[in-house]
GUKE-366508 format. One record per atom (N, C-alpha, C): residue number from 1; residue in one letter; atom name; x, y, z. Coordinates in nm, 3 decimals. Each point is the difference from the previous one (the first is absolute). Example, Ala and Ser with C-alpha at 12.3 -4.5 7.8 and 13.67 -1.06 7.14 Angstrom:
[r 1,A,N,[1.319,-0.569,0.780]]
[r 1,A,CA,[-0.089,0.119,0.000]]
[r 1,A,C,[0.090,0.120,0.000]]
[r 2,S,N,[-0.035,0.105,-0.072]]
[r 2,S,CA,[0.082,0.119,0.006]]
[r 2,S,C,[-0.077,0.109,0.073]]
***
This chain:
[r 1,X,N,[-1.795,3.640,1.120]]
[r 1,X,CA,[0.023,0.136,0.044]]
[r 1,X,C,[0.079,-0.006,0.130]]
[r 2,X,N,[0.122,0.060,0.003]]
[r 2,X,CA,[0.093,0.009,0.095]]
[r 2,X,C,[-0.049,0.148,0.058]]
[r 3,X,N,[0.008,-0.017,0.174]]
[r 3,X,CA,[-0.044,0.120,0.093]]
[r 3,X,C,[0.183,0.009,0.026]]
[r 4,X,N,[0.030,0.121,-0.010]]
[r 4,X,CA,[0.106,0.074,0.048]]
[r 4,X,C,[0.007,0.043,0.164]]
[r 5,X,N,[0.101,0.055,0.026]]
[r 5,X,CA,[0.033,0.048,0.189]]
[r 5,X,C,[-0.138,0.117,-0.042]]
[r 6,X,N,[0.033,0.069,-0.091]]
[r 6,X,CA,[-0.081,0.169,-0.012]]
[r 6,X,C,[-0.148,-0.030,0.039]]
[r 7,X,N,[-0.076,-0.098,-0.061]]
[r 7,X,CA,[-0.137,-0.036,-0.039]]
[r 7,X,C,[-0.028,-0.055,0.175]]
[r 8,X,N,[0.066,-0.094,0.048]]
[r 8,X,CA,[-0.012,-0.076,0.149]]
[r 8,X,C,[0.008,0.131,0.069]]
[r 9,X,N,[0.102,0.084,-0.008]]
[r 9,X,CA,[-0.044,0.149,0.096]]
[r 9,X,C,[-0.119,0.066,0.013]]
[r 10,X,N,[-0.016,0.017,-0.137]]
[r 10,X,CA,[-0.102,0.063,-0.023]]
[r 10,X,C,[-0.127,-0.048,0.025]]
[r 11,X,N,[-0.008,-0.115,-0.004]]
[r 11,X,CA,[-0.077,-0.089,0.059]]
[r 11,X,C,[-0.054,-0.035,0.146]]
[r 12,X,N,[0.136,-0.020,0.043]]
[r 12,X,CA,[-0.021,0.072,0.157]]
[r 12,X,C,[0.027,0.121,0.091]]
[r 13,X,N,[0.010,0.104,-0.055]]
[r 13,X,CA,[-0.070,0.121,0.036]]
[r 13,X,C,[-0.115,0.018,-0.037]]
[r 14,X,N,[-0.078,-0.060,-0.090]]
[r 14,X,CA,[-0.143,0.031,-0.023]]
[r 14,X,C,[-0.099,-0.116,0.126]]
[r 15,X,N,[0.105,-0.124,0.022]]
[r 15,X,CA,[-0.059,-0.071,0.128]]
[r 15,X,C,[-0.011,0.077,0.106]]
[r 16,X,N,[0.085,0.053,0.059]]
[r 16,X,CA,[0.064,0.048,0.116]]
[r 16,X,C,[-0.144,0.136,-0.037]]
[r 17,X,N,[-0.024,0.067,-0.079]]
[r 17,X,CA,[-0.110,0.105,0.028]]
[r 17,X,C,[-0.139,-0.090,0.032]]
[r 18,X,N,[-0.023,-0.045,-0.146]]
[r 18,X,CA,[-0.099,-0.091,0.017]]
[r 18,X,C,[-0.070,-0.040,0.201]]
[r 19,X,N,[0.098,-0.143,-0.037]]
[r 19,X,CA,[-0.037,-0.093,0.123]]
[r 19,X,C,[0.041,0.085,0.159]]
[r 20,X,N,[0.120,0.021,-0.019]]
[r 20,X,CA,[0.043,0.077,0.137]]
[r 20,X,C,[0.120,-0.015,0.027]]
[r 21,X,N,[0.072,0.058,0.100]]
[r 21,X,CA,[0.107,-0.079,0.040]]
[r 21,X,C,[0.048,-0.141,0.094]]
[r 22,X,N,[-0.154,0.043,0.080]]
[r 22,X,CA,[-0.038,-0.144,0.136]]
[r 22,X,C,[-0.024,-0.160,-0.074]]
[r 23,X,N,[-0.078,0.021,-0.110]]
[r 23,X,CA,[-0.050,-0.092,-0.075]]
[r 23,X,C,[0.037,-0.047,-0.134]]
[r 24,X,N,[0.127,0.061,-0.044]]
[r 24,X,CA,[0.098,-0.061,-0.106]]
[r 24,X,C,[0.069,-0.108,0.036]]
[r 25,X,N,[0.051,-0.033,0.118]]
[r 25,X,CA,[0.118,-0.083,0.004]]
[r 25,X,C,[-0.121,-0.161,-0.011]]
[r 26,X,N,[-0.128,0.033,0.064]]
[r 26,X,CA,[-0.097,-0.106,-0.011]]
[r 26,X,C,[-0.022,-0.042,-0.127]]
[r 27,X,N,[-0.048,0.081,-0.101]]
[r 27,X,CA,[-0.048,0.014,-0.115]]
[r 27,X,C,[0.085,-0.057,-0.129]]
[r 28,X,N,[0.121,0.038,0.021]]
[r 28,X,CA,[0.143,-0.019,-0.018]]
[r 28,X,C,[0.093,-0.172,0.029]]
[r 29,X,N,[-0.091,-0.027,0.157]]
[r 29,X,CA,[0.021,-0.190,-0.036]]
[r 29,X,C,[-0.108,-0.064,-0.064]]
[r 30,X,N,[-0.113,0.037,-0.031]]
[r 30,X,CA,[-0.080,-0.076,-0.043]]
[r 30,X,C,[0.000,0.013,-0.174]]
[r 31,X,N,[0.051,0.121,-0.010]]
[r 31,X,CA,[0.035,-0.014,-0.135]]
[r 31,X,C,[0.123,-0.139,-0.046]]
[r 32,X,N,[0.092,0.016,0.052]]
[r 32,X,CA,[0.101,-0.073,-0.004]]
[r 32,X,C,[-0.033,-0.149,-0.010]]
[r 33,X,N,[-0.119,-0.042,0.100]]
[r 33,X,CA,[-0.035,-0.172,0.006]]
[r 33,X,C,[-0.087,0.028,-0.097]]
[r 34,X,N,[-0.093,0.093,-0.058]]
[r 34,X,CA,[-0.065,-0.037,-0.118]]
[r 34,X,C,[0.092,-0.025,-0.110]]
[r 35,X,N,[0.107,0.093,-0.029]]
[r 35,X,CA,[0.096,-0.073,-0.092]]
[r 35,X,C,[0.095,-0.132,-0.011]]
[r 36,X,N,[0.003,-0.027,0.137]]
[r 36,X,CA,[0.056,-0.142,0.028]]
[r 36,X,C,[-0.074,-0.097,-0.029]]
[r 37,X,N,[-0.160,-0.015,0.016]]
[r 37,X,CA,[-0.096,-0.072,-0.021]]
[r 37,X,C,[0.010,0.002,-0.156]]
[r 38,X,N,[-0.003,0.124,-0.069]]
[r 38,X,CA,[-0.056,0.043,-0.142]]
[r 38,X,C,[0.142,-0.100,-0.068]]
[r 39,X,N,[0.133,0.015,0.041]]
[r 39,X,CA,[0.115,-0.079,-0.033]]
[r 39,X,C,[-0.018,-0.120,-0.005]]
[r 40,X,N,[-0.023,-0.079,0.103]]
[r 40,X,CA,[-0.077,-0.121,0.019]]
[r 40,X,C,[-0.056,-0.078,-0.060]]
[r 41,X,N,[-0.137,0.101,-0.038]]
[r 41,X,CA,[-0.120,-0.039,-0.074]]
[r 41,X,C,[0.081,-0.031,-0.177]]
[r 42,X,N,[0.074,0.076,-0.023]]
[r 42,X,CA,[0.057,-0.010,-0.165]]
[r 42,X,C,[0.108,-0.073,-0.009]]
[r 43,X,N,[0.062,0.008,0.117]]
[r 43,X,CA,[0.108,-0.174,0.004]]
[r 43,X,C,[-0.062,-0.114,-0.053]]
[r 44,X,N,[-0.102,-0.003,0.073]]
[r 44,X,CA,[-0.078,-0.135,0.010]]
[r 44,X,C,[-0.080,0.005,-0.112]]
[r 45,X,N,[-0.056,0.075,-0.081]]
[r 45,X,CA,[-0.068,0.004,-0.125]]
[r 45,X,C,[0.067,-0.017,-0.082]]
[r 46,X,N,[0.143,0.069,0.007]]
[r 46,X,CA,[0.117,-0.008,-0.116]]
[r 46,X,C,[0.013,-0.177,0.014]]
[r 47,X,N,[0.047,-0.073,0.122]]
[r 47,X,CA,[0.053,-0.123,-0.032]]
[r 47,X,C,[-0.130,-0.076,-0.031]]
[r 48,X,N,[-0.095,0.019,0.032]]
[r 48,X,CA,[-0.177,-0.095,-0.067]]
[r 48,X,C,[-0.020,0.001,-0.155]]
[r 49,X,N,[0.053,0.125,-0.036]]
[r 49,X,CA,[-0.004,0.027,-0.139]]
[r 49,X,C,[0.121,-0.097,-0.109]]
[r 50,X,N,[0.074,0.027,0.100]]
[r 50,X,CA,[0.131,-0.071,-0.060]]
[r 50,X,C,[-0.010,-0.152,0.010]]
[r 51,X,N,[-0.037,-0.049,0.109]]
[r 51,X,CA,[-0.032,-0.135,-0.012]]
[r 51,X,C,[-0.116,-0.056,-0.091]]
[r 52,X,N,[-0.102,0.087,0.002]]
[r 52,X,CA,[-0.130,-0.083,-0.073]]
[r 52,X,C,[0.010,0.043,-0.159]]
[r 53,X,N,[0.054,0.107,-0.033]]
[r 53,X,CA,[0.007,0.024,-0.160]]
[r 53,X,C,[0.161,0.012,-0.054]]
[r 54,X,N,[0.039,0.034,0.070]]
[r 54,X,CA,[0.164,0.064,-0.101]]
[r 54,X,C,[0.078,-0.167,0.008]]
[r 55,X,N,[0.025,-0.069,0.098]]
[r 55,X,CA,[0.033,-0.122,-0.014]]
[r 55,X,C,[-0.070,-0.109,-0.058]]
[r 56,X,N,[-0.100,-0.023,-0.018]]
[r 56,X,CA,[-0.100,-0.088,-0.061]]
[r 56,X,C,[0.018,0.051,-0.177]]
[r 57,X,N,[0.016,0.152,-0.048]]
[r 57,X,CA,[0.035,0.035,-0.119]]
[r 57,X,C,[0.094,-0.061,-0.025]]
[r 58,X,N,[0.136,0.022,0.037]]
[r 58,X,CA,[0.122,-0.030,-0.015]]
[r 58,X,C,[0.013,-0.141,-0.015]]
[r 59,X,N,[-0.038,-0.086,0.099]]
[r 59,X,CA,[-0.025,-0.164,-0.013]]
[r 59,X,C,[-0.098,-0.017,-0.165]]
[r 60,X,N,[-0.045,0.099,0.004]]
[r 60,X,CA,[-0.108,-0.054,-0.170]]
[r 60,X,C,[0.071,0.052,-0.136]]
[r 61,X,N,[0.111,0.093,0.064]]
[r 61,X,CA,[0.085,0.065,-0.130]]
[r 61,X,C,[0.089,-0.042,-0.007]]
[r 62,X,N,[0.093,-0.095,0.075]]
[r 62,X,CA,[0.093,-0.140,-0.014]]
[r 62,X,C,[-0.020,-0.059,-0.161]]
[r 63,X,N,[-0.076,-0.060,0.022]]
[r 63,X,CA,[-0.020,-0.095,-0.144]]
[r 63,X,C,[-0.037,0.072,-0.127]]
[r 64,X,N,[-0.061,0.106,0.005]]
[r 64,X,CA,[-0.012,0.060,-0.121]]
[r 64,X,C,[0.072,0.089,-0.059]]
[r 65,X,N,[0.102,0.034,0.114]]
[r 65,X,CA,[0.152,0.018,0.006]]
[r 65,X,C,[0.109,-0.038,-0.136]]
[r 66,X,N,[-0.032,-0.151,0.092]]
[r 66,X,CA,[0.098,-0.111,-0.040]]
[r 66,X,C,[-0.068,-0.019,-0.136]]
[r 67,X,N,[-0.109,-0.043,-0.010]]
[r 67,X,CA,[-0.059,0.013,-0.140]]
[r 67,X,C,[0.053,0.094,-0.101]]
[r 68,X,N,[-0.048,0.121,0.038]]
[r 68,X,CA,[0.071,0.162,-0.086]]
[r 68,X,C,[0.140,-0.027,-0.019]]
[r 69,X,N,[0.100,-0.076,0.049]]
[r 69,X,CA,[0.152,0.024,-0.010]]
[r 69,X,C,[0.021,-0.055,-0.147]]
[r 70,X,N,[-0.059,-0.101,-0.053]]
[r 70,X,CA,[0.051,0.012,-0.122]]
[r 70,X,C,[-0.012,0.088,-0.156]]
[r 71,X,N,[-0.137,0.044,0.068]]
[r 71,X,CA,[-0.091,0.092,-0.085]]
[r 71,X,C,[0.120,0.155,0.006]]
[r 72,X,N,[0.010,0.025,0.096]]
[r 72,X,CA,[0.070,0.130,0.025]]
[r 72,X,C,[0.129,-0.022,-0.017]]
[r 73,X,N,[0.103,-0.085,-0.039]]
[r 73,X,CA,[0.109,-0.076,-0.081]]
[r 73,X,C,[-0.038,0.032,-0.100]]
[r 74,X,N,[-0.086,-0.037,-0.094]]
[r 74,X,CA,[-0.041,0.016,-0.121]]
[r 74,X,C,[-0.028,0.130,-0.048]]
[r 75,X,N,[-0.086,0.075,0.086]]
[r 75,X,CA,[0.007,0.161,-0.026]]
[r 75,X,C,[0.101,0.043,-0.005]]
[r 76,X,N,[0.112,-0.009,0.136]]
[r 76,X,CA,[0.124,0.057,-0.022]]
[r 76,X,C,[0.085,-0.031,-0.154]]
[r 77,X,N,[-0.007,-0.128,-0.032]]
[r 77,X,CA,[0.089,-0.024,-0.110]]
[r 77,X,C,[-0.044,0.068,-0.111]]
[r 78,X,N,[-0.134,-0.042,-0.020]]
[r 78,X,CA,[-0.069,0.070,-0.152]]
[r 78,X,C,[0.037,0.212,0.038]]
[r 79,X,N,[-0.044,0.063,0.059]]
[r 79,X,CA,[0.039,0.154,0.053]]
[r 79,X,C,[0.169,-0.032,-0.032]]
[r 80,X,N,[0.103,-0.060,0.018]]
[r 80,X,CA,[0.130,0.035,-0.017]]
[r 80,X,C,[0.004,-0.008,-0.177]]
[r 81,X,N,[-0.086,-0.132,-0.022]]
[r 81,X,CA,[0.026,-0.021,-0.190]]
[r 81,X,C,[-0.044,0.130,-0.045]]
[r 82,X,N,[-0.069,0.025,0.049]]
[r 82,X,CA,[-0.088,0.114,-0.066]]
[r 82,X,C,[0.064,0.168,0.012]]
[r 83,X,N,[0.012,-0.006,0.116]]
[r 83,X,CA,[0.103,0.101,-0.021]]
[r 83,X,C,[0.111,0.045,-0.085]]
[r 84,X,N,[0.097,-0.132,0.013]]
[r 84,X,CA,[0.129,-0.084,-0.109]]
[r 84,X,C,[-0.075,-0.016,-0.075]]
[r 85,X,N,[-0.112,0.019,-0.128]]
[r 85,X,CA,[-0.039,0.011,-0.125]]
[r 85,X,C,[-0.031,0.144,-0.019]]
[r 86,X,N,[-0.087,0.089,0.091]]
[r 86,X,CA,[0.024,0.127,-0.002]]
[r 86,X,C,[0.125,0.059,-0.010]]
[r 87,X,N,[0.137,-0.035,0.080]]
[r 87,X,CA,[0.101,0.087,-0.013]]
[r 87,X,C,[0.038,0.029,-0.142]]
[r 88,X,N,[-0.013,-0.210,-0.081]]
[r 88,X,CA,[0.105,-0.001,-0.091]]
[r 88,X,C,[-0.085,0.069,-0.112]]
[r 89,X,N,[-0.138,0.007,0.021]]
[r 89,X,CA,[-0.081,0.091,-0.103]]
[r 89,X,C,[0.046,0.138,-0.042]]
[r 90,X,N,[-0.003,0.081,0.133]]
[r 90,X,CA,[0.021,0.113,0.004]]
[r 90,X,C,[0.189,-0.014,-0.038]]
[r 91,X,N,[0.102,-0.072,0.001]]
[r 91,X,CA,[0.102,-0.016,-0.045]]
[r 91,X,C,[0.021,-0.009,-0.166]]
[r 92,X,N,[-0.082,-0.074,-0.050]]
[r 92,X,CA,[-0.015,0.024,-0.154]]
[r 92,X,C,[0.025,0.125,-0.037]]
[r 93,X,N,[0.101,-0.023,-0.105]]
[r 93,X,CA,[0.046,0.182,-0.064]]
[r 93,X,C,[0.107,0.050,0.020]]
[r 94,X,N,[0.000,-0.035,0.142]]
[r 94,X,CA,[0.106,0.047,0.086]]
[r 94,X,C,[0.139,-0.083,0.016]]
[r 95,X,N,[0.138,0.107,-0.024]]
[r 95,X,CA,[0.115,-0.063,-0.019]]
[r 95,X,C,[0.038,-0.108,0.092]]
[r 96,X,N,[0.117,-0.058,-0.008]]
[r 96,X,CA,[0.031,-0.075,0.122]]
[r 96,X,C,[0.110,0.029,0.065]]
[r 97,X,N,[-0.019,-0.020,0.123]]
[r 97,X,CA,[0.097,0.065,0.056]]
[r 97,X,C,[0.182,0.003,-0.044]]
[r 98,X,N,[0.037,-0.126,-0.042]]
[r 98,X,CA,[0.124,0.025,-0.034]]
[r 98,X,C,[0.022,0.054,-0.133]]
[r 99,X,N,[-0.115,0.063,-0.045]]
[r 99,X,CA,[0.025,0.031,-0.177]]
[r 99,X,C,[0.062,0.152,0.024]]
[r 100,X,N,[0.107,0.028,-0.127]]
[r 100,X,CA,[0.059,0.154,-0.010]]
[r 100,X,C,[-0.136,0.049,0.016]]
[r 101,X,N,[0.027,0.197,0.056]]
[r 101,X,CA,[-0.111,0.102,-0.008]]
[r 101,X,C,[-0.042,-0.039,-0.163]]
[r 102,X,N,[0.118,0.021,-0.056]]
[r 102,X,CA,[0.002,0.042,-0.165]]
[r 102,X,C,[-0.112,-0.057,-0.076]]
[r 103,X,N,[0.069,-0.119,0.053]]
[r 103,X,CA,[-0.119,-0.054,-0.105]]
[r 103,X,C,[-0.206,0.019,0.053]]
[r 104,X,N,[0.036,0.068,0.107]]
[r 104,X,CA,[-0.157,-0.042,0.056]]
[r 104,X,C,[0.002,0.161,-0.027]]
[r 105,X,N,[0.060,0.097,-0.017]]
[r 105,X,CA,[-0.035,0.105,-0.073]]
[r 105,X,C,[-0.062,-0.012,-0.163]]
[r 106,X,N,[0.088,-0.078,-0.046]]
[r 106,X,CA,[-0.027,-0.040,-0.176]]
[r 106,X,C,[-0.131,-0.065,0.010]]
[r 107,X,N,[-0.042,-0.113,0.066]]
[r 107,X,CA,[-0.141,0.012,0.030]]
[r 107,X,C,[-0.076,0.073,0.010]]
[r 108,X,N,[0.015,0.101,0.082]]
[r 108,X,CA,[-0.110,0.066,0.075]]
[r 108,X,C,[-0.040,0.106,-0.116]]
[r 109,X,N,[0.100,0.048,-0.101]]
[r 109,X,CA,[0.044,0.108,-0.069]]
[r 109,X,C,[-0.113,-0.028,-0.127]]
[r 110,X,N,[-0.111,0.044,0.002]]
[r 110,X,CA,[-0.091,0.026,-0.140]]
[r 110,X,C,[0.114,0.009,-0.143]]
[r 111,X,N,[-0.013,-0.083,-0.066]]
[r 111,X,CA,[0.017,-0.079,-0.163]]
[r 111,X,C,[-0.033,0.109,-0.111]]
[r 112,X,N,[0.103,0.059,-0.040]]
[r 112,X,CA,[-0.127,0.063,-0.128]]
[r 112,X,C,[-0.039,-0.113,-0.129]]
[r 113,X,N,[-0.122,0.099,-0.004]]
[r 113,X,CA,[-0.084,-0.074,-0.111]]
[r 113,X,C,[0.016,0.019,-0.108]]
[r 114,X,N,[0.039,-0.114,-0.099]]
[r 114,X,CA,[0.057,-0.008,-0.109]]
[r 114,X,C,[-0.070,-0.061,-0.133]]
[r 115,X,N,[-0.151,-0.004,0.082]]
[r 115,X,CA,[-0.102,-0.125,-0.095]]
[r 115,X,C,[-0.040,0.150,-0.095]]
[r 116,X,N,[0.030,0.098,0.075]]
[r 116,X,CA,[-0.086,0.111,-0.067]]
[r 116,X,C,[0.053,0.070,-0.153]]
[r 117,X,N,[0.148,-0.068,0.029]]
[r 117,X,CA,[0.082,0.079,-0.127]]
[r 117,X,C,[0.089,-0.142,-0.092]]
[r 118,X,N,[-0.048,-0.096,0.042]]
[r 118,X,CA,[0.006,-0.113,-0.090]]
[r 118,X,C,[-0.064,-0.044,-0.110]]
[r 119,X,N,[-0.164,0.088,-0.001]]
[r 119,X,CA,[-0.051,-0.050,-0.168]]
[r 119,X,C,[0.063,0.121,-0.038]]
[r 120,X,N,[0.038,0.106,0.052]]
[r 120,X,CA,[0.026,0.124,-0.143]]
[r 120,X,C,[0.132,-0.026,-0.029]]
[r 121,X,N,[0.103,-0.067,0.114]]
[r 121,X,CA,[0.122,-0.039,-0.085]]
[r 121,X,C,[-0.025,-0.111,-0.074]]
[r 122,X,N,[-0.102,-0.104,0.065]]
[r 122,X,CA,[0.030,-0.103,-0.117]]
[r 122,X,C,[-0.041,0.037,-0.108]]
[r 123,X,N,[-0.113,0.080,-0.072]]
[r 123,X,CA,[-0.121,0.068,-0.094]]
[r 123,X,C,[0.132,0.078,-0.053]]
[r 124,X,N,[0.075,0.054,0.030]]
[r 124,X,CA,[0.115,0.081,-0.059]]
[r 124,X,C,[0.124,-0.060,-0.062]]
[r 125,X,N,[0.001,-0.124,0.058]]
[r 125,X,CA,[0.112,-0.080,-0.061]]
[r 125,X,C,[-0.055,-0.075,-0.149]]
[r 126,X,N,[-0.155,-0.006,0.049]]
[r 126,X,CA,[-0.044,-0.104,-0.127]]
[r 126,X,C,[0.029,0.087,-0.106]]
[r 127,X,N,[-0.039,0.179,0.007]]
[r 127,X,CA,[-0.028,0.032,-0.095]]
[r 127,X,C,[0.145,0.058,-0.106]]
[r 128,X,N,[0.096,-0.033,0.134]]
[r 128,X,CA,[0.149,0.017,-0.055]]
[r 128,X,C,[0.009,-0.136,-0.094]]
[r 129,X,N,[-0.055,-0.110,0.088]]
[r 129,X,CA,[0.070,-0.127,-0.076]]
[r 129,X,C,[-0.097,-0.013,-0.137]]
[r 130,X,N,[-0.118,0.074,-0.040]]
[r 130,X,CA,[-0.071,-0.026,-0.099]]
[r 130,X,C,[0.058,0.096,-0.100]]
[r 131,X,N,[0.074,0.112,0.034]]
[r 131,X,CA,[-0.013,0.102,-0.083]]
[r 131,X,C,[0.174,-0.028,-0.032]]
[r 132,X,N,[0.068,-0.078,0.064]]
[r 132,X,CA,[0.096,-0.017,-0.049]]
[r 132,X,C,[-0.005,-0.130,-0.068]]
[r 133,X,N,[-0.094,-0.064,0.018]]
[r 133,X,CA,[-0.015,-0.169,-0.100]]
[r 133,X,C,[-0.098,0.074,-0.103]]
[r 134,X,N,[-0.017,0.105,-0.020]]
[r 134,X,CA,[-0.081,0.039,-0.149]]
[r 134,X,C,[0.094,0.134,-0.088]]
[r 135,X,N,[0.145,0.037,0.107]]
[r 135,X,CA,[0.105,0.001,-0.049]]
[r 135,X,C,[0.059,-0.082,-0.107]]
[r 136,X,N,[0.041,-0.121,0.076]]
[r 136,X,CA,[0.051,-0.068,-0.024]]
[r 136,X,C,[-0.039,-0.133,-0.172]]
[r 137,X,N,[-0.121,0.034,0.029]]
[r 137,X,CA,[-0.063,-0.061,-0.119]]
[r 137,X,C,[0.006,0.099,-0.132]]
[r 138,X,N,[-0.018,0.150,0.012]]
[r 138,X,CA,[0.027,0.042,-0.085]]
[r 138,X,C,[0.129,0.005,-0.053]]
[r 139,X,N,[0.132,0.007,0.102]]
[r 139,X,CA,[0.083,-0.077,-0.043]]
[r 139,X,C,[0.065,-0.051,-0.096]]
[r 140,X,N,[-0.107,-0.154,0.026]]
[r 140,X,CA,[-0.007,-0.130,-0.105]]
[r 140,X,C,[-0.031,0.041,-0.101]]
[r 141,X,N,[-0.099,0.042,-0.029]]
[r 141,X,CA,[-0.092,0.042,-0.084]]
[r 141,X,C,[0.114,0.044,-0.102]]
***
């Protein structure tokens, strides 16, 4: 939380009623060395902290580091295959780039269906080719 100019005014006009005017400028240094002290005090905690845990981590995450580097080589490579098998998946179907539109229209373009009117033409031819081979025998006959 950041204190603004507005908030420190306001702040000290509520001193200045408060305490007084004789007894602010007092009140006012001792605040100041409590924050110099309070500065102090978290310097010195900040660098105790830093020496006894954050560097002693770092010295222990060296080697398991170095360990992980080939493992995380290996992730990276397998995530790129894998990806590059996803693309060319989702590529199946799909034209290639230097092919005419045309033909990847003629693809794309639904076939009519022709299985549907192939027994009644073929069923229609037989009965031409039977009725003209029983023509034909009478014919002989």
């Amino acid at each position: 939380m950041k204190i603004g100019i507005q908030e420190l005014l306001v702040v000290f006009i509520v001193a200045l009623f408060v305490i007084g005017p004789d007894k602010l400028p007092y009140y006012a240094k001792k605040l100041g060395q409590a924050l110099g002290q309070f500065r102090k005090y978290t310097e010195e905690a900040t660098k105790d902290i830093r020496e006894s845990v954050v560097e002693p981590l770092n010295e222990a995450q060296k080697p398991l580091r170095e360990a992980m580097a080939p493992v995380t080589e290996l992730e990276k490579d397998v995530r790129r295959n894998v990806d590059e098998m996803k693309k060319s998946i989702s590529d199946i179907g799909k034209p290639a780039k230097g092919e005419n539109t045309k033909s990847a229209e003629a693809v794309d373009t639904p076939q009519e269906d022709h299985t549907a009117t192939e027994p009644q033409n073929s069923a229609s031819s037989e009965a031409v080719a039977s009725s003209s081979g029983s023509q034909s025998e009478n014919e002989q006959v």
